[in-house]
C-alpha positions in Angstrom: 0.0 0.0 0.0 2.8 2.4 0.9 4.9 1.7 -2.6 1.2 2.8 -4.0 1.9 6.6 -3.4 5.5 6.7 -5.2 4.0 4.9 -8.4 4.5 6.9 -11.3 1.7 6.8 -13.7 2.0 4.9 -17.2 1.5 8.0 -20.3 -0.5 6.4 -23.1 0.6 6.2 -26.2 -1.1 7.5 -28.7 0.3 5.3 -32.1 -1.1 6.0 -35.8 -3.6 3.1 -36.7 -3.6 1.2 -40.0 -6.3 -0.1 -42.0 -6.3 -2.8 -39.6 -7.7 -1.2 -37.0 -10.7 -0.1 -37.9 -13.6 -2.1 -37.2 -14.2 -3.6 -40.5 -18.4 -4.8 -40.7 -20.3 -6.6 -42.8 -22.2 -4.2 -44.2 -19.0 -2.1 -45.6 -17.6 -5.4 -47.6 -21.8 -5.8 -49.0 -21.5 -2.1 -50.5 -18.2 -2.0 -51.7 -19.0 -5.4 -53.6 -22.0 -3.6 -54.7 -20.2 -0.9 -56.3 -17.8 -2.7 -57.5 -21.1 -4.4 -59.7 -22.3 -0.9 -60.4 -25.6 -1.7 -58.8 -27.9 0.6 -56.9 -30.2 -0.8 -54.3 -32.8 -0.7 -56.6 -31.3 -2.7 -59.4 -30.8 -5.0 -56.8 -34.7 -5.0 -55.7 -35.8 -5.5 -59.5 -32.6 -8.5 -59.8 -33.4 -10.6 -57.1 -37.1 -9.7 -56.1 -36.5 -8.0 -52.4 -37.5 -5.1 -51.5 -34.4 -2.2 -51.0 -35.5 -2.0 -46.9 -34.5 -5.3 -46.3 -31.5 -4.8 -48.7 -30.2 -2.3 -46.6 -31.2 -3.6 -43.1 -28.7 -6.7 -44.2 -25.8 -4.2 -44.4 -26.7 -2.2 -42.0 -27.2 -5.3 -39.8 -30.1 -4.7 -38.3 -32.8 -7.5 -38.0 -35.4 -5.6 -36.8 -36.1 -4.0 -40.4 -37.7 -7.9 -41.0 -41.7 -8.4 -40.5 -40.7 -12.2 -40.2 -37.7 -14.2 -38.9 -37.8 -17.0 -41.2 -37.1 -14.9 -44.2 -33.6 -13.3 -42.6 -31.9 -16.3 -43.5 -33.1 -16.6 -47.2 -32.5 -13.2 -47.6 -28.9 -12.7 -46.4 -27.7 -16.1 -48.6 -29.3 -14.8 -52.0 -27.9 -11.6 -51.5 -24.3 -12.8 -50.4 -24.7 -15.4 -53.5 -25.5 -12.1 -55.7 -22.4 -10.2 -54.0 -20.2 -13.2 -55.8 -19.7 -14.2 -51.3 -19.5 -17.3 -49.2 -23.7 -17.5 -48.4 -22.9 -19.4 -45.4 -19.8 -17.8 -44.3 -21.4 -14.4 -45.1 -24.6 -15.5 -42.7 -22.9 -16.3 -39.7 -21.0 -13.2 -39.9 -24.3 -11.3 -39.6 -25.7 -13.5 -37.4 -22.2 -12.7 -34.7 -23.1 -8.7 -35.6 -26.2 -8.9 -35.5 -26.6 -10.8 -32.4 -29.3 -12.7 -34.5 -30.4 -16.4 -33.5 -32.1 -18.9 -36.1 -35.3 -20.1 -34.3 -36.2 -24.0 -35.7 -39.8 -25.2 -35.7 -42.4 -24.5 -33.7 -40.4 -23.3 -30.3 -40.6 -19.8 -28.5 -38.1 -18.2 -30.5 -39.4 -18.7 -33.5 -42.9 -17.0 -32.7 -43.8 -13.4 -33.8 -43.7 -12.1 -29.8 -40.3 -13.1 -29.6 -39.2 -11.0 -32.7 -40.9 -8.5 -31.3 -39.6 -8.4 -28.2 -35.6 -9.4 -29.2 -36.4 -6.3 -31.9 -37.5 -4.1 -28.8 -33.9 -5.1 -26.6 -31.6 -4.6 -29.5 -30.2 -1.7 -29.6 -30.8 0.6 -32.7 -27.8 1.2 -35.1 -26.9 4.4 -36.9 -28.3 4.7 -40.5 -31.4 2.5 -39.6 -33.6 3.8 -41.9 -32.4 3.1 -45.4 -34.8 5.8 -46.8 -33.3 8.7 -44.5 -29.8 9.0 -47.0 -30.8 6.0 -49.8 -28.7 6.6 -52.8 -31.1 4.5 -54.9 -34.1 7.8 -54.5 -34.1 9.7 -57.6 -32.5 13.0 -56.8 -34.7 15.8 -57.3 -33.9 17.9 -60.6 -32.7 21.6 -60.5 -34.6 23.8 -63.2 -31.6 24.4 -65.6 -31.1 20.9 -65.6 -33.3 20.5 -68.8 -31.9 23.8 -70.4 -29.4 22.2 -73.3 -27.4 24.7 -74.8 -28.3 24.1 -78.3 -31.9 25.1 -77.5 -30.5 28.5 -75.9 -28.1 29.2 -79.4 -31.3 28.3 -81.6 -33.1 30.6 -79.1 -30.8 33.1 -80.3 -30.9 33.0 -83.6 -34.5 33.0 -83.2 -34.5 36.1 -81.8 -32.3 38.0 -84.3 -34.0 36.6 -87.3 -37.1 38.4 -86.1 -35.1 41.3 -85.0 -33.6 41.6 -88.4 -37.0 41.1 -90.0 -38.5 44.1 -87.8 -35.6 46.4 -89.0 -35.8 45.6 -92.4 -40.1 45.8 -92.5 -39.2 49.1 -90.8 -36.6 50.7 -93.1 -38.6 50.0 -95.9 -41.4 51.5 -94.7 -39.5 54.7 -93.9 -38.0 54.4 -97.6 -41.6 54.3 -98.9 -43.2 56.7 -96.9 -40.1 59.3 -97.3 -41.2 62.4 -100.0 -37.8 64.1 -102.1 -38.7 67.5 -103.3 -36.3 68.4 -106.3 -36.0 72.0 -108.0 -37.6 72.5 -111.7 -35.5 71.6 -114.4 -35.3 75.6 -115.6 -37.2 78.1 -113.7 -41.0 79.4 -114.8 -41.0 82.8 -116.9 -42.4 85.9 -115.8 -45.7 86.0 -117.5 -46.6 89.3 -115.9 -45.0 92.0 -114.6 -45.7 95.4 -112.7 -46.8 98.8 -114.8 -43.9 101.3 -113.9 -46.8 104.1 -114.7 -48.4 104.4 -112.0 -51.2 106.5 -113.5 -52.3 104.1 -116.1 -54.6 101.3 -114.9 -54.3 98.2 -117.2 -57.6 95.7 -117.8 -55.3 92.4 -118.5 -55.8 90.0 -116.0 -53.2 89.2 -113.3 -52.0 85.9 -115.0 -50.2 83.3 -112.7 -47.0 81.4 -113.5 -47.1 77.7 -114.0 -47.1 75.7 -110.3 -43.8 73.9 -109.6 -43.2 70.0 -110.8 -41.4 67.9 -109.9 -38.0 67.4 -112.1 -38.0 65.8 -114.7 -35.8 62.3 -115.8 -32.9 62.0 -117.9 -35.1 59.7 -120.2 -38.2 61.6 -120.3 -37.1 64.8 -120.4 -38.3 67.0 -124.0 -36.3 67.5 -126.6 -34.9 71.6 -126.5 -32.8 72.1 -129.7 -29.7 73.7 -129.0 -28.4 77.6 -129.1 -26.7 78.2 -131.9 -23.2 79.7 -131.3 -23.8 82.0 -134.5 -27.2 83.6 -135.2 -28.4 82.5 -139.0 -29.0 86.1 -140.7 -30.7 86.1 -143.9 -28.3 88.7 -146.0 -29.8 91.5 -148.0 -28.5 91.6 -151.2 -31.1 94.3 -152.2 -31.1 98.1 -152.5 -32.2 99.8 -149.0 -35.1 101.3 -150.9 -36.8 98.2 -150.9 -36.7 98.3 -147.4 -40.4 98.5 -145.9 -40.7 100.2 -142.7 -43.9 98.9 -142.0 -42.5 95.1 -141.8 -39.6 96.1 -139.3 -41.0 98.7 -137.0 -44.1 99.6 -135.4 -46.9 101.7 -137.7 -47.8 105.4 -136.7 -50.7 103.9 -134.8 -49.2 101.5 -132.8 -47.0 104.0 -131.3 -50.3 106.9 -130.7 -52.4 104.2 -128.6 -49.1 103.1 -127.1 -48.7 107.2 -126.1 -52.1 107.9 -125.6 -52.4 109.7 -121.8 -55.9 108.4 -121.1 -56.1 105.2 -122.1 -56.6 101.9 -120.5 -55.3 99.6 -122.9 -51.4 99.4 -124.7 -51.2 97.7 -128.2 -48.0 95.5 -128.4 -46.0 97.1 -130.9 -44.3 93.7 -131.6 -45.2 91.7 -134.5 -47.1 87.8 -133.5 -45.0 84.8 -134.7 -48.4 84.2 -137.2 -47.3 87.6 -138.9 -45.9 86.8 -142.4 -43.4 89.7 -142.1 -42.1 88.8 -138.8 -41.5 85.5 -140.3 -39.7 86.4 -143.0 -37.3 88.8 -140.7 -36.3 86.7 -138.0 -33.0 85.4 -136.8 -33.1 81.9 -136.4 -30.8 81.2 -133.2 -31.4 77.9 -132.3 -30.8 74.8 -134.5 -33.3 72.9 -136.3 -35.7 70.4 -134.7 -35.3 66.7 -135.3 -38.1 65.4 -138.3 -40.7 64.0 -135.8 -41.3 60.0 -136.0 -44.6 58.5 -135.9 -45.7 54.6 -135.3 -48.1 53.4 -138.2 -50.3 50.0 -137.4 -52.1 48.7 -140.7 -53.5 45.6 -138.7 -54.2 45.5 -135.1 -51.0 45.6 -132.8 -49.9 45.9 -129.6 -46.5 48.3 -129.2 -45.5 49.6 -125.8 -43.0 52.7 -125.8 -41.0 53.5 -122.9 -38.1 55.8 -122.5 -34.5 55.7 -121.9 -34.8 55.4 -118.2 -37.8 52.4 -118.7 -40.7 54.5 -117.9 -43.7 53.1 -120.0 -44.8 56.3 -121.9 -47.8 54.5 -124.3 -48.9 51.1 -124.4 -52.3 50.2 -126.4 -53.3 47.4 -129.1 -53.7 49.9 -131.9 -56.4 49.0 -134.7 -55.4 49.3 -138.5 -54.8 52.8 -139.7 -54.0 54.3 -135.8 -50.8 56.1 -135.5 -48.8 57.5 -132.5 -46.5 60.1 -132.8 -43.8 59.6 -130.5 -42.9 62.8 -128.0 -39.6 64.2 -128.8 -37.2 63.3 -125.8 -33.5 64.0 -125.4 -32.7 60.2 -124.9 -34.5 58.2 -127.8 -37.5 56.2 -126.7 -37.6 52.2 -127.1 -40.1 50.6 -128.9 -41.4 46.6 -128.1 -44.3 45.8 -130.3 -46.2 42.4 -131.4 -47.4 41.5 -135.0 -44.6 43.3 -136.2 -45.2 43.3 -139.7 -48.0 45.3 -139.0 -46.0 47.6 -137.6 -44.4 50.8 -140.0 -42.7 53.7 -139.3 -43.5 57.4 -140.2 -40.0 59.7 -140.8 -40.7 63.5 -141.9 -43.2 62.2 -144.6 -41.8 59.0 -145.6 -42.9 55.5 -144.6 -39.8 53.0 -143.5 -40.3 49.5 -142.6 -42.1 46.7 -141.4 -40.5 46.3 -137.7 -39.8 42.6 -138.4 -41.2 40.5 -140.9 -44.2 38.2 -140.1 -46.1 38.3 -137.0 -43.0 38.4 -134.3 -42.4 40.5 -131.4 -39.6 42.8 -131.2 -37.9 45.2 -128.5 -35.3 47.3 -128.3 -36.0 49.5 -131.2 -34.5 52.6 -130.8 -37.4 55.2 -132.4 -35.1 58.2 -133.1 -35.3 59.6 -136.8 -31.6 58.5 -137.4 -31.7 54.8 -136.1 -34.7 54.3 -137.8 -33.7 55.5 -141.7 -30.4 53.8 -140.9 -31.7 50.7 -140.0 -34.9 50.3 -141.9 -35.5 50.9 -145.5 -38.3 52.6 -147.2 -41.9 50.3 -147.2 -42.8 48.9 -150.5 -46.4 49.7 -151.1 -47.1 47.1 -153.4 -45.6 44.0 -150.9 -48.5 44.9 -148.4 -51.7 46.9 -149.6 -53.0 47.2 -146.1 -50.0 50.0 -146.1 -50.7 51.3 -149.7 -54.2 51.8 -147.9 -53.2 54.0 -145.2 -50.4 55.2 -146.9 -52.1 58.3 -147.2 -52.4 61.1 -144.2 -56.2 61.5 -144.5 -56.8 57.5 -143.9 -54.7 57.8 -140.6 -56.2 57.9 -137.5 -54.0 59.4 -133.8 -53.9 57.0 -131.4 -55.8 57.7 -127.7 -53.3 57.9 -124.9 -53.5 54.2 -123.4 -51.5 53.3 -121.2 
């Protein structure tokens, strides 16, 4: 008793363990042969027909998972024998950890109190309820889970197609809808201008310029001739006493009504175009206009003339005998016609064609004066004597604006 007190106390030492000293069960070599297989509890239920509780009661040990007794044993061999284990070896193993005792027959053990009441002393293990952390439940799916990313890029382009759609309805819209004012092509001439006598009342009526229009294409513009660089005089070879004063300046009572003090009206002392001396004394200062062309149908035709640019200026099924006289433009108009050997030409009096021989359709006929004496040669009146017929002026009829 005395050597008691000067006992020193034994330290104990703490050593690191191996994989030997951990308490190795049943139940951990029955999962890990399990997935090593790959299988979940449930492909395990639907292999060997038993229900995934009582799977996981047998590796969890725990006996009191069973409604009867005399299935435990059953149970625990087919599963070992599905594991690829010893059935019998693998059964006494859970029998020692599970503290589980076969009952034979009819005795005490083997009856349903019994169960009940060596289910009631056991103690319970950890993890007894396989449903609490089962790994064969389905797992719930999150909401993206579904989302693939092709669907979210076709989404996209989706959504820009449409976009571009929108913006491209949209900017032709605006492109319709927009209105482009353009100057005249020359401006409109004063058609009336302000008295500088202020004593003098005049009766003429205020007359108003022309309103504005719009300008004018390249291809349909009217034919101006051009300004001569050099007026054209007509030289006076005769004496100066054959001079009339009368056709080159205003008479004596031209200029007294133009002076009269109480009058309310001027005469213009300038001779009208229609005046046969004015005629004969003016100064040509512009060149000569092109000879016009006209478009002669002596059978029933259909022509359609446009102009330079493609604008249709006349298009009509004209009857035998109709004519249309083609506008004067700056860029030549283009004829496409049917039936074209009804079709003739009419240049400054003379008659060229047909446009084609037989009944064919041409186009791209270029109808200015030149082209057309160039290209086509003068009709023969006796080859066709619906042209011989309305060969003459008087038989001809205009043509109606169709278009």
């Amino acid at each position: 008793m005395i050597g008691r007190k000067f006992r020193k106390p034994t330290p104990e030492v703490v050593r690191p363990k191996g994989f030997d000293d951990f308490d190795l069960r049943l139940g951990d070599l029955m999962r890990g042969e399990r997935a090593t297989l790959g299988k979940s509890l449930l492909d395990v239920q639907r292999d060997l027909k038993i229900k995934a509780s009582y799977i996981a009661a047998i590796e969890n040990a725990d006996v009191s998972a069973f409604e009867t007794q005399g299935f435990v044993a059953g149970y625990v061999r087919s599963y070992a024998r599905y594991l690829g284990m010893e059935p019998d070896a693998t059964f006494a193993r859970f029998c020692r950890e599970a503290n589980f005792e076969v009952a034979h027959g009819m005795s005490a053990a083997a009856s349903t109190a019994s169960l009940t009441a060596v289910r009631n002393r056991l103690p319970l293990p950890e993890n007894r309820d396989p449903f609490v952390n089962g790994s064969f439940i389905p797992r719930a799916e999150s909401i993206f889970s579904k989302v693939q990313p092709s669907a979210v890029g076709s989404l996209a382009v989706l959504v820009a197609l449409i976009g571009a759609l929108g913006y491209g309805g949209y900017s032709v819209l605006q492109e319709v809808q927009r209105v482009q004012l353009a100057p005249v092509n020359e401006a409109p001439s004063v058609v009336a201008e302000i008295d500088p006598l202020g004593n003098v009342k005049g009766d003429a009526p205020l007359v108003r310029s022309a309103p504005m229009v719009a300008a004018a294409t390249q291809g349909d513009r009217p034919f101006r001739p051009e300004a001569l660089s050099v007026p054209v005089l007509t030289a006076r070879d005769g004496p100066i006493a054959a001079i009339k004063p009368q056709d080159v300046s205003p008479s004596v009572q031209q200029v007294a009504e133009l002076v009269q003090p109480g009058g309310q009206t001027f005469a213009n002392p300038v001779a009208s175009a229609s005046d046969p001396a004015a005629t004969d004394t003016a100064v040509q200062v512009v060149a000569e206009t092109a000879p016009g062309v006209a478009i002669l149908a002596v059978r029933p035709s259909w022509v359609r003339v446009s102009a330079g640019d493609g604008t249709v200026l006349f298009e009509k099924i004209l009857d035998a005998g109709e004519r249309y006289v083609v506008p004067p433009l700056q860029q030549a108009a283009v004829l496409r016609s049917g039936n074209s050997g009804s079709v003739y030409f009419l240049v400054n009096g003379k008659t060229f064609g047909p446009a084609a021989p037989g009944a064919q359709v041409v186009k791209n006929v270029s109808l200015s004066a030149d082209s057309l004496t160039q290209v086509y040669a003068l009709a023969d009146m006796t080859d066709d004597a619906d042209l011989a017929q309305f060969a003459d002026a008087s038989a001809v009829q205009p043509a109606a604006n169709g278009n």
